[in-house]
VEXTIMAR-242198 format. One record per atom (N, C-alpha, C): x, y, z. Coordinates in steps of 0.02 Angstrom, whole numbers, padded with zeros to 5 digits, always signed. Each point is the difference from the previous one (the first is absolute). Example, Ala and Ser with C-alpha at 12.3 -4.5 7.8 and 13.67 -1.06 7.14 Angstrom:
+00660-00284+00390-00045+00059+00000+00045+00060+00000-00018+00053-00036+00042+00059+00003-00039+00055+00037
# end
This chain:
-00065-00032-01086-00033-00029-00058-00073+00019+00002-00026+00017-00050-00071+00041-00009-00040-00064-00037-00058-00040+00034-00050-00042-00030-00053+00016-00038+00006+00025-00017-00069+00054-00040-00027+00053+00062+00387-00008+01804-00026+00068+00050+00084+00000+00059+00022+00065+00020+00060-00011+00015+00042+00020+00048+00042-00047+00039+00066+00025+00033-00044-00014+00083-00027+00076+00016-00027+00009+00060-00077-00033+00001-00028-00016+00048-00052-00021+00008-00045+00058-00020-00072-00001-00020-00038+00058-00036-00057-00013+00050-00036+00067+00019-00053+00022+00038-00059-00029-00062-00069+00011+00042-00048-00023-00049-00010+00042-00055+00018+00056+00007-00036+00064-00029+00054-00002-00074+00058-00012+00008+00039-00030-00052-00012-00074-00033-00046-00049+00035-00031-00044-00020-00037+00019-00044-00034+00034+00018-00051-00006-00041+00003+00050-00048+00043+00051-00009+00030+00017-00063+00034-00048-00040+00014-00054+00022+00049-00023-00060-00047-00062-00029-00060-00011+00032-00044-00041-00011-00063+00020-00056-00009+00065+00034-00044+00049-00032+00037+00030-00067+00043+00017+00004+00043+00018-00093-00013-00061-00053+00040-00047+00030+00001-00078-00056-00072-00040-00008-00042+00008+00074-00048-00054-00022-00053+00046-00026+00001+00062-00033-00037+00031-00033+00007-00019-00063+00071-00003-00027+00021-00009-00068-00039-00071-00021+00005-00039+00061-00022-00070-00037-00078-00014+00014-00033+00051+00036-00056-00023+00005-00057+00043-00054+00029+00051-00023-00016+00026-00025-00016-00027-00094+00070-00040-00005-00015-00028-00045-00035-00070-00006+00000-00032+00053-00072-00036+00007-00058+00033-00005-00027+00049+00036-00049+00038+00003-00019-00004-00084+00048+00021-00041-00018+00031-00064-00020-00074-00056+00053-00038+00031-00024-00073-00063-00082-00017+00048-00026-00014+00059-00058+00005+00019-00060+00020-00031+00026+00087-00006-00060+00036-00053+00006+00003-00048+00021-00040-00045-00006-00015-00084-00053-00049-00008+00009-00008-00039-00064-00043-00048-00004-00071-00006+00074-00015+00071+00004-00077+00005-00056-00014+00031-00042+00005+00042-00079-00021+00030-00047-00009-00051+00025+00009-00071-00056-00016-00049+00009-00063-00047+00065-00004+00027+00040-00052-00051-00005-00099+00011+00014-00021-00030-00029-00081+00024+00085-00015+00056-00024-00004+00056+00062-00033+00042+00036-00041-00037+00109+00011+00006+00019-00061+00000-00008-00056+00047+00041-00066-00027-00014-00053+00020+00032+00004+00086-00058-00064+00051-00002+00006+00055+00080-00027+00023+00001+00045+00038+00086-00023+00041+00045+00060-00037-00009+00029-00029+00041+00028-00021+00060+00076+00022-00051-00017+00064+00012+00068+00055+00058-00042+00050-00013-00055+00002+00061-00043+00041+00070-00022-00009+00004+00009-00097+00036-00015-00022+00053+00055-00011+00075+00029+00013+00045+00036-00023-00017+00017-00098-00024+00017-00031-00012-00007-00062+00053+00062-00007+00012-00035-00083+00055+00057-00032-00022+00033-00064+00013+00074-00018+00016+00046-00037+00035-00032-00060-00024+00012-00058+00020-00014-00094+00002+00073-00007+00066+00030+00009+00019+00077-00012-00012+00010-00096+00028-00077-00033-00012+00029-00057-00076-00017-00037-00040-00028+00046-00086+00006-00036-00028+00078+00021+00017+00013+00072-00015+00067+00007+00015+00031-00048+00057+00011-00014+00018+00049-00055-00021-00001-00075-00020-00060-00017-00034-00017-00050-00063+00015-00007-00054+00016+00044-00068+00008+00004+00011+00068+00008+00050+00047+00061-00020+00066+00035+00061+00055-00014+00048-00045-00026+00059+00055-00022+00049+00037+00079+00014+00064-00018+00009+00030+00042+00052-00028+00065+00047-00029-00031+00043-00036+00047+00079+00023-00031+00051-00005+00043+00058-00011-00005+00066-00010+00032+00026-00071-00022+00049-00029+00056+00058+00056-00012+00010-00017+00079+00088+00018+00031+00021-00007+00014+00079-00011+00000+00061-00020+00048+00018+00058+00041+00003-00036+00078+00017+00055+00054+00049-00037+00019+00052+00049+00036+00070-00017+00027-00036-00020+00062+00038-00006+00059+00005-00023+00067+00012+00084+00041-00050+00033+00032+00011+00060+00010-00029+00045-00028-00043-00012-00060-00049+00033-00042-00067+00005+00042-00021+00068-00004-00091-00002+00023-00030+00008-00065-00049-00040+00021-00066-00015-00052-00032+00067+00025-00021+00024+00061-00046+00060-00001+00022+00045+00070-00035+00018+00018+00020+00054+00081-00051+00016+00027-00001+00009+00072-00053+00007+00046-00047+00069-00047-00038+00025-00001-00025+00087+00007-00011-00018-00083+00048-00016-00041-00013+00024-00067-00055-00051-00007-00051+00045-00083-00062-00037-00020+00005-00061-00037-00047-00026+00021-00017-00072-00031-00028-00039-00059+00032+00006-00062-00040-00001-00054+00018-00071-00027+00027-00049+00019+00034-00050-00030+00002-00067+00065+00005-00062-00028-00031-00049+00040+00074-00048-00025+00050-00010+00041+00062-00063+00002+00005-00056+00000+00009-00047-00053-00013-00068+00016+00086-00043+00011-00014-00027+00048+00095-00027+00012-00013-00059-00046+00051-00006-00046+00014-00058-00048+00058-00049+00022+00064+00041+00043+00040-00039+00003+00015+00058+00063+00057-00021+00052+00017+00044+00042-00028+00006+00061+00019+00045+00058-00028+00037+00051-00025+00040+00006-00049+00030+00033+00016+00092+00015-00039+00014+00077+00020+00055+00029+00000+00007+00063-00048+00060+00022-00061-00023+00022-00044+00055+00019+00048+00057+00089-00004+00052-00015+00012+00028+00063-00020+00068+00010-00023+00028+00061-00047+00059-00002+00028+00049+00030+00003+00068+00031+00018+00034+00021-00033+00030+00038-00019-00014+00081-00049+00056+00016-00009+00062-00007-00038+00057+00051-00014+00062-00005+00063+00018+00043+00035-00030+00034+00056+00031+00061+00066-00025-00060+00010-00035-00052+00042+00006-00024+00033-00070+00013-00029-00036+00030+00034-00085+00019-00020-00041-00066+00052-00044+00010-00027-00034-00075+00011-00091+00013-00067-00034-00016-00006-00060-00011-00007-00051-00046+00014-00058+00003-00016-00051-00042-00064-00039+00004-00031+00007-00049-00041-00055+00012-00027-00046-00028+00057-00017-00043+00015-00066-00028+00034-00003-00059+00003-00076-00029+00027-00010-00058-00066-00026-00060-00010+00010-00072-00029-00018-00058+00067-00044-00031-00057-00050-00026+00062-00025-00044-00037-00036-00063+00017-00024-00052-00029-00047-00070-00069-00014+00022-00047+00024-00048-00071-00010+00000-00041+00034+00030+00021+00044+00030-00014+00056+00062-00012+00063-00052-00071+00033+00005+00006+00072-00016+00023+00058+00055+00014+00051-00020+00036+00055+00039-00023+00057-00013-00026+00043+00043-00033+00084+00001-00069-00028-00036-00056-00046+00043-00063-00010-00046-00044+00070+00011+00018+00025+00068-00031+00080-00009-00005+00043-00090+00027-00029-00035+00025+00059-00077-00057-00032-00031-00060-00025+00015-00057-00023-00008-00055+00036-00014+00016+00064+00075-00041+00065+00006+00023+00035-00032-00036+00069-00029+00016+00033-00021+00006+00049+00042+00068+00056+00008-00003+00033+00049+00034-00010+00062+00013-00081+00029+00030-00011+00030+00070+00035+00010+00041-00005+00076+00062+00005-00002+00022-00069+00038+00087+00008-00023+00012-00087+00031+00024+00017+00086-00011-00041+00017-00006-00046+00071+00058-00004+00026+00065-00009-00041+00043-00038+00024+00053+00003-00065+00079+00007+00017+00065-00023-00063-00012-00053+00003+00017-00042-00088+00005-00068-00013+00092+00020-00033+00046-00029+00043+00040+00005-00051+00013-00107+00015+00048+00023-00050+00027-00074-00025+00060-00048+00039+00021-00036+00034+00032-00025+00030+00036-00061-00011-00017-00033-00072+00039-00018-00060-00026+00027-00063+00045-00024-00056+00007-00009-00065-00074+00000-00012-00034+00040-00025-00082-00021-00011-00032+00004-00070-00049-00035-00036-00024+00005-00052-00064+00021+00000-00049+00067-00003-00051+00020+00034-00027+00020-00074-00091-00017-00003-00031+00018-00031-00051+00051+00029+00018+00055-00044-00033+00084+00017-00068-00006-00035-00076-00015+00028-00044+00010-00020-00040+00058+00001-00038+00017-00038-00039+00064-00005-00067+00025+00013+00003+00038+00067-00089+00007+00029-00029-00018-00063-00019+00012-00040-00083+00005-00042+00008-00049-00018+00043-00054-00015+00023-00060-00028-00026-00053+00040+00034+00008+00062-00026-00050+00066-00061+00014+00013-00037+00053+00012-00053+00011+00010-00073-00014-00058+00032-00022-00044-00031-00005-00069-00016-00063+00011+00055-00052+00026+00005-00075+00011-00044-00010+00047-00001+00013+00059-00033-00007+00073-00075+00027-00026-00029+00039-00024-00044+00010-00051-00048-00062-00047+00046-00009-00033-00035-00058-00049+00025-00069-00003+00044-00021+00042+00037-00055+00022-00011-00042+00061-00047-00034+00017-00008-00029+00067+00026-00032+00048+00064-00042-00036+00042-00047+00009+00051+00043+00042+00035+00072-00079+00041+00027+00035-00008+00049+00072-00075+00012+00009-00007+00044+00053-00021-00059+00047+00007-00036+00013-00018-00043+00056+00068-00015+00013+00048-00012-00049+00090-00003+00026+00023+00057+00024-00009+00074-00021+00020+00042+00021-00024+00017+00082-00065-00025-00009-00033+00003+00084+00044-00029+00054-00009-00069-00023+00052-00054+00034+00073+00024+00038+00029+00028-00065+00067+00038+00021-00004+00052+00030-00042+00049+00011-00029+00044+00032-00005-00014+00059-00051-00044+00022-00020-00037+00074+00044-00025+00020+00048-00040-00043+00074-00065+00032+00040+00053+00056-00002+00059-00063+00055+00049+00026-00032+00060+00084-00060+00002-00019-00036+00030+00053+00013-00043+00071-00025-00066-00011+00008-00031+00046+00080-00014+00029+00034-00005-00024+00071-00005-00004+00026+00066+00049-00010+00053-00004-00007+00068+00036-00033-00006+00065-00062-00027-00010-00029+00008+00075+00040-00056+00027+00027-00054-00017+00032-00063+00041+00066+00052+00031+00026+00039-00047+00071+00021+00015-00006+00044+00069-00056+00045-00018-00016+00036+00084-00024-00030+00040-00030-00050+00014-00020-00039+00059+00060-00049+00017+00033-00006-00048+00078-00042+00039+00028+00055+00026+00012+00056-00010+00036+00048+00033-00025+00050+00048-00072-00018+00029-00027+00003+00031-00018-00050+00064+00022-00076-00030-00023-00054+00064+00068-00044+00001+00055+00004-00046+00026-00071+00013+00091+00053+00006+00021-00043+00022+00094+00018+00013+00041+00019-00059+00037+00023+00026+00042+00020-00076+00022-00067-00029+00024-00033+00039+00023-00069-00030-00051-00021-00039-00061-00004+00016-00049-00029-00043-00022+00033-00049-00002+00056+00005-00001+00062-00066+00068-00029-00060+00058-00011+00035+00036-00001-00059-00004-00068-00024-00020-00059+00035-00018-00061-00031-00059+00007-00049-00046+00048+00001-00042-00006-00026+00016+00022-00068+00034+00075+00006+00019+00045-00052+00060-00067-00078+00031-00023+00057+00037-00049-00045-00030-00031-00038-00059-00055+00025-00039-00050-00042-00025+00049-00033-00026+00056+00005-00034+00042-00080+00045+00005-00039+00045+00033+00053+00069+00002-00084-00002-00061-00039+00018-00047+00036-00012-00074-00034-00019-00015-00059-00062+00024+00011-00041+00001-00082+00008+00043-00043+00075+00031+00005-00008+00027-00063+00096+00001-00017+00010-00049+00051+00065-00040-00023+00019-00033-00052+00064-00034-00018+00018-00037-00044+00027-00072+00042-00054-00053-00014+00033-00063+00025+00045-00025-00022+00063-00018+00044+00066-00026+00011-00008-00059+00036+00061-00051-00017+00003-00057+00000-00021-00012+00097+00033+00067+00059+00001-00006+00050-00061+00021+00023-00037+00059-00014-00084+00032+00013-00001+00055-00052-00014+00041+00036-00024+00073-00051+00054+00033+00018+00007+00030-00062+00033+00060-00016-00027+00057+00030+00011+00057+00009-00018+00059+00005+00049+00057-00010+00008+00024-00045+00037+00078-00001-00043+00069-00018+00059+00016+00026-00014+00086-00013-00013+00039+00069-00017-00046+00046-00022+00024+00081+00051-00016+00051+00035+00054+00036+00041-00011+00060-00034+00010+00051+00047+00005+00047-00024+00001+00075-00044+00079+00012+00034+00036-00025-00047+00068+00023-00045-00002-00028-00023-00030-00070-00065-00014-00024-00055-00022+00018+00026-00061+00043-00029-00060+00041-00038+00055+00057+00059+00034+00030+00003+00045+00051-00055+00030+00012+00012+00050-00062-00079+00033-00021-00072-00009+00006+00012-00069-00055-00068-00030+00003-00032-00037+00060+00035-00022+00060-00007-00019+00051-00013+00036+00053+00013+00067-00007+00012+00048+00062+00021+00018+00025+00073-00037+00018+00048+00001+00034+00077+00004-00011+00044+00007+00031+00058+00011-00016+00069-00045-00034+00038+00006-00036+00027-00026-00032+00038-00048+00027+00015+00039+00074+00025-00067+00063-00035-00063+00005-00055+00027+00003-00034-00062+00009-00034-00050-00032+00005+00040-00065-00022-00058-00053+00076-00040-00021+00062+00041+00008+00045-00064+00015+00031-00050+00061-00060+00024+00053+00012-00047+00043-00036-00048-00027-00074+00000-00024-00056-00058-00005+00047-00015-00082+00028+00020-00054+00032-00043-00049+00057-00066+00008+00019+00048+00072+00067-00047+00017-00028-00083+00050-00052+00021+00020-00047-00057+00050-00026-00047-00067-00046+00048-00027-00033-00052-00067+00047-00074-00034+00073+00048-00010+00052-00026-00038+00023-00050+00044-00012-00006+00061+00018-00046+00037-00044-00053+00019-00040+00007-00009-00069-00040+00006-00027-00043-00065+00050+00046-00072-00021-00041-00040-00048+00021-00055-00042+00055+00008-00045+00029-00041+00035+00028-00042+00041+00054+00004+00035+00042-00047+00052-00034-00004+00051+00029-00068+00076+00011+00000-00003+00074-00036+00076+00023+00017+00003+00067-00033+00065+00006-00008+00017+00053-00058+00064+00034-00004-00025+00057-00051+00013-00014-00063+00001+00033-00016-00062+00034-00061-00058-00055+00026-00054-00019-00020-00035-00032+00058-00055-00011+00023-00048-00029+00041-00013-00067-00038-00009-00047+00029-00051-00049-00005-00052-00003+00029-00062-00058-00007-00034-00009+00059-00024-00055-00018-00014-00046+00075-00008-00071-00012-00083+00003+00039-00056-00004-00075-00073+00033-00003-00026-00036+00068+00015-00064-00013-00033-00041+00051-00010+00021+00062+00085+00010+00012+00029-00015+00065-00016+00077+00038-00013+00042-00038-00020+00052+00021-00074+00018+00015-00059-00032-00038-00071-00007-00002-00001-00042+00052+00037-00056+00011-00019-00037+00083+00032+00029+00050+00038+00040+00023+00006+00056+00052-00056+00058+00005-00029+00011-00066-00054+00046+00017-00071-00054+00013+00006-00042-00001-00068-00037+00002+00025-00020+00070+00061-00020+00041-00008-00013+00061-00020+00053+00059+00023+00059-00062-00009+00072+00055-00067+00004+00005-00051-00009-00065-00068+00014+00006-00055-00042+00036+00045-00070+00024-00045-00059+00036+00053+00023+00070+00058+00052+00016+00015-00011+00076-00060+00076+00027-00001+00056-00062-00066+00019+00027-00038+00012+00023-00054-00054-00051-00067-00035+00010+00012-00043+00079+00041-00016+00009+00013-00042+00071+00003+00037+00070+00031+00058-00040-00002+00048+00060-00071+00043+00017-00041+00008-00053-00055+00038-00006-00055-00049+00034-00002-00074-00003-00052-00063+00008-00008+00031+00084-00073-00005+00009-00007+00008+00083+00020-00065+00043+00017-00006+00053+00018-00055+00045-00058+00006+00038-00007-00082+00018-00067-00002+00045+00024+00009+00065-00037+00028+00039+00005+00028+00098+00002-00046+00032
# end
């Protein structure tokens, strides 16, 4: 409608390729709402950087044009690593699944987008290439925005370039959390963690969250490790109470955020010096 990271454990040097591809895409398009003409503009209101704030796809389009929704199957890519970047994704309804490919040909996950989430903010620059495949991992309803369009907004819009920042930084930061868990904490705790993100972009059920579209080798992926062993730690979880699974995931938010909060105070307990 027209509106007007994976399997085997990875050396650093593959770290930091897969760190260095994606967190270019997104920093870059921070970089760019930065040097616009928002530093001239009267600040929005205070707090507003704290708050999750949401996207009016159809005022955008009413002021800047240059938009148009789509229905994607489950298995559809929105874009591909290498090819150029001229267009900026907004998820309306749906999933989609960032994953990269290094220079040796290994290929990772590194994460899920879901409703309210923009996707490829690199298509900001001009010139850019993308970072990373976004394909789709359900049923998705995606609004295709248009460099000069978005950039027109972030431009003369203060509100909207201080949201676009936001999502920019959420997501930046979100990246550096993902390599320092897979850098300091257990696989088990990697995939507890990876779950509660999914979380938020679940469908709540009467029992916890929903989650589809992600199996075990997915999990696998994004964790580091092998598919064995992310169904050893599914089958423990499930017994403990956090998860259920079959043929869909749940996750019980709580019960899973207080296993990572006991992990992060057993720690701090271990790190505290003892007196001589």
């Amino acid at each position: 409608m027209r509106y007007g990271i994976g399997g085997k454990k990875k050396n650093s040097a593959e770290r930091e390729f897969l760190a260095a591809n994606y967190s270019t895409e997104i920093m870059a398009s921070w970089g760019a709402a930065m040097g616009s003409s928002i530093d001239r503009r009267v600040a929005v209101a205070a707090g507003a950087f704290e708050a999750r704030q949401s996207f009016n796809i159809e005022i955008f389009v009413e002021r800047y044009g240059g938009t148009t929704a789509c229905s994607f199957k489950a298995g559809e890519r929105l874009f591909v690593q290498a090819e150029p970047a001229n267009r900026i994704f907004y998820v309306q309804e749906g999933q989609v699944q960032l994953s990269v490919i290094s220079a040796h040909g290994k290929e990772a996950i590194l994460g899920v987008v879901g409703a309210g989430d923009f996707c490829g903010d690199g298509g900001v620059i001009a010139g850019l290439i993308r970072g990373a495949t976004a394909t789709c991992i359900t049923d998705c309803v995606i609004a295709k925005l248009d460099r000069t369009n978005i950039t027109r907004a972030i431009r003369e819009d203060a509100a909207f370039a201080e949201f676009f920042i936001v999502c920019a930084l959420r997501r930046a930061f979100g990246l550096r959390d993902s390599l320092l868990s897979h850098l300091f904490d257990s696989s088990e705790i990697r995939l507890a963690r990876v779950l509660l993100r999914l979380a938020d972009y679940g469908k709540e059920g009467q029992r916890g969250t929903i989650i589809k579209g992600v199996d075990q080798e997915a999990l696998a992926q994004m964790i580091g490790t092998t598919r064995s062993r992310v169904n050893q730690f599914m089958n423990k979880f499930r017994k403990l109470g956090y998860i259920d699974y079959d043929s869909t995931i749940v996750v019980y938010r709580d019960r899973i955020a207080s296993l990572l909060r006991e992990d992060a105070a057993a720690s701090s307990r271990s790190k505290t010096p003892t007196a001589a």
